[in-house]
C-alpha positions as CSV (number, residue, x, y, z in Angstrom):
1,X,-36.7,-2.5,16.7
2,X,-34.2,-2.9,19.5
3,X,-30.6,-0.8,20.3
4,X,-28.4,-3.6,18.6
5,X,-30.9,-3.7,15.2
6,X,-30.5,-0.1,15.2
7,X,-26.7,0.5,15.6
8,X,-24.6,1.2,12.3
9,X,-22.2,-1.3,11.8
10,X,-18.8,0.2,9.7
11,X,-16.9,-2.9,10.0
12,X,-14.1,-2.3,12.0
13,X,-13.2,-6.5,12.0
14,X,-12.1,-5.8,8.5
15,X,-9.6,-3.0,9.6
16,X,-6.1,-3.5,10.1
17,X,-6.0,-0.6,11.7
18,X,-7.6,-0.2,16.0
19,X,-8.6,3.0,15.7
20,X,-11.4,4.7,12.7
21,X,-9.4,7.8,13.4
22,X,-6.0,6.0,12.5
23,X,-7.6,4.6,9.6
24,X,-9.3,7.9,8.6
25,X,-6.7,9.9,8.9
26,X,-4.0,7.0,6.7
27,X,-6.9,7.0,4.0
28,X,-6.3,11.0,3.7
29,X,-2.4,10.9,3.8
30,X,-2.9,8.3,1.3
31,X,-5.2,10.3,-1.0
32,X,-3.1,13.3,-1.0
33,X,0.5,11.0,-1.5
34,X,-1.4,9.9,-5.1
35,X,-2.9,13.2,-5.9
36,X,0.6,14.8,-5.5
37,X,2.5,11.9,-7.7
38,X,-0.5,13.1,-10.4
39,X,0.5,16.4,-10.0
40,X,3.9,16.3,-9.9
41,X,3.5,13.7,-13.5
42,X,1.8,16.1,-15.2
């Protein structure tokens, strides 16, 4: 198995986002924006 076979590929094409860290760190602040709208619902 060669380097490139080996490498784990997250997809970053699909991401409108340049960064993983950007996108990470939206996903979260995302995440907690619906879990508070829950909270504050209920």
């Amino acid at each position: 198995m060669s380097e490139e076979e080996q490498k784990f590929e997250r997809g970053s094409s699909l991401s409108i986002f340049g960064s993983d860290r950007k996108e990470d760190f939206m996903a979260l602040l995302f995440a907690l924006v619906i879990a508070f709208g829950v909270y504050i619902s209920y």
